[in-house]
Structure formats: C-alpha cells, structure tokens
N, C-alpha and C positions, 0 to 999 in steps of 0.2 A: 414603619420604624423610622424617628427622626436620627437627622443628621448627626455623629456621636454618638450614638446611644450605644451602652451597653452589646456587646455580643453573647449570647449564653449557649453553656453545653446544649441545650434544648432547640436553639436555633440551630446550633452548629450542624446537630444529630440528624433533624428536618431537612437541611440542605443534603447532607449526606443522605437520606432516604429518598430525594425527592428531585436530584437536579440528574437532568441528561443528559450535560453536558459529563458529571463526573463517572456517570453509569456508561455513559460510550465509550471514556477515556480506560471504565477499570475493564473490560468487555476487548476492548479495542489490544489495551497490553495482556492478555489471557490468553486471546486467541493469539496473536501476534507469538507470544512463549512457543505454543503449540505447532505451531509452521516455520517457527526457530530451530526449535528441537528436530524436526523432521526434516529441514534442507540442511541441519549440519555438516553432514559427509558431503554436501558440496560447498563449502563453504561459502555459499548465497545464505543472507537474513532473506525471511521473509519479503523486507522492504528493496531491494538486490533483485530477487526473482521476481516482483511485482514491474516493476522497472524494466528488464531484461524481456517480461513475459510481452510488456505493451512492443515492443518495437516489432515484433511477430506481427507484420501488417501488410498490406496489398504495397500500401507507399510508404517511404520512412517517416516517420514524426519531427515532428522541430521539437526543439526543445518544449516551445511555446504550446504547440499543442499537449505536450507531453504534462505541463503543471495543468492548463486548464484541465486535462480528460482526469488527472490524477488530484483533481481538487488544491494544489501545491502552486509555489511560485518557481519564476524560472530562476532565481535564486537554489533555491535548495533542490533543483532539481537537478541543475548544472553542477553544487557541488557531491549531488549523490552519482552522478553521471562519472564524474573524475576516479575514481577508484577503480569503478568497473573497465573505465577507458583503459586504467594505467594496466590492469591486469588482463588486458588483451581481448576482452567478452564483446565492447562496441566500440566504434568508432566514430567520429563526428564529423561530418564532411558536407563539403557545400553542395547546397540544391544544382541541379545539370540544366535546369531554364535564367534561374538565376541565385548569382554565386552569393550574394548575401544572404541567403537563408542557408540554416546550416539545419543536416538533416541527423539522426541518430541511428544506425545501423549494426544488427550484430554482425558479429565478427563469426567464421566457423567457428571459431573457440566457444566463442558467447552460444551458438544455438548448439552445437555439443553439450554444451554444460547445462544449457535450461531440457537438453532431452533427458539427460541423467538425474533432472531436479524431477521433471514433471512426473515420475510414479511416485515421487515419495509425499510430492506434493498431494497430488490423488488420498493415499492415502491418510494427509493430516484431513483434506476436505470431506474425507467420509466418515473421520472420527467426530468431526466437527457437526456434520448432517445427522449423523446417527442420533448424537446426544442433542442435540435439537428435533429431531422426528420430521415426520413429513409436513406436521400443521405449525411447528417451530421452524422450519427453515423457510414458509411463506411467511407469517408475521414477522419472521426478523426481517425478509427482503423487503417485505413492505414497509414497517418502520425505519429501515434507512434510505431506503429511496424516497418517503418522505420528508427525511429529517434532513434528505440530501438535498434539496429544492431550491 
C-alpha cells in the first residue's frame, strides 16, 4: 500500500483478524479481568500481586532487575512500586555491600497479604488452565515464550 493511500473497512477488518500484537493485548486484558476479579478481596490487581509475587526470592531484586525480568522499565516499575510501598507490602532499601543499589523487599505485611492472594490466585490459574486444556496451556506457553524472544 503506498504512502497515503486510502485505509478501508476490509483492511481495518484484516489487521484486526491478523495482528499479534492486537490478539495478545485483547488476550492479555481478558485474562488480566479474570485474576482481577479473583485477588479482589485483597485488594492486589493482578499486576500488584505480580509485582509483590517476584520479590519472593533467595535475594532481594533492584528495581532494575525487577523491569528487565518483568519485560518493564524502571520507570514504571518504580511508579508501581510506590503504592505498594505507601501501603506498607514492600520496602525499598539499600543493597548491605553497597549502598547505592537499592534492593525491593516485602514487608510482613506484604507476604501476609500475597499468602491470603495465592489461593485465590490458584484458583483464577485453574480456571484459566482448565478452559485452555492440557495441549492449550503448552501452545500458549510456547507461543509466548516465543513471541517473548
């Protein structure tokens, strides 16, 4: 198609049948509803308990590791960080070899709260696995660890 040209219902329709990017975004907010709905009663989004869930680690994450592992930058990682911070779940405090790194750590609060998320969590992941099947839940993980590359 040259430069300018016309856009038509019939192209629009094609992209919307055909692009991956738009299929992972309506995929991504669907599920995303569904593990909304489910960590309600703790008041963690999905994206909240994601967050919370990573800092469960042998060593605390930096920020920095925390955008790369979570595909994010430390922009928006920092300001999803700040809410949880203010509501007592993690803290952010400097690395103990050296103090310029700053490490991300739950709080009791914080791992109370993700042990009273993770059954209900469980249960969006098996609503989710179920209506995917056992041969849907490997081609999805393989299509996005693909598509994650």
């Amino acid at each position: 198609m040259a430069p300018g040209a016309d856009l038509t219902p019939t192209i629009a329709a094609a992209v919307e049948q055909t692009c991956f990017s738009f299929a992972a975004q309506r995929a991504a907010r669907a599920i995303g509803r569904r593990y909304d709905a489910a960590l309600r009663p703790t008041g963690l989004s999905n994206w909240q308990f994601t967050l919370l869930m990573m800092l469960i680690r042998d060593e605390a994450p930096t920020i920095g590791a925390l955008a790369h592992d979570l595909a994010s930058d430390r922009t928006t990682i920092t300001a999803n960080l700040k809410p949880l911070e203010r509501r007592g779940l993690l803290a952010i405090q400097p690395d103990a070899e050296d103090r310029r790194i700053r490490r991300v750590v739950p709080t009791d609060e914080g791992r109370a709260l993700l042990a009273r998320a993770y059954p209900l969590w469980e249960n969006a992941q098996a609503a989710c696995a179920g209506q995917l099947g056992k041969v849907g839940q490997k081609a999805f993980r393989s299509a996005v660890d693909a598509l994650s590359t």
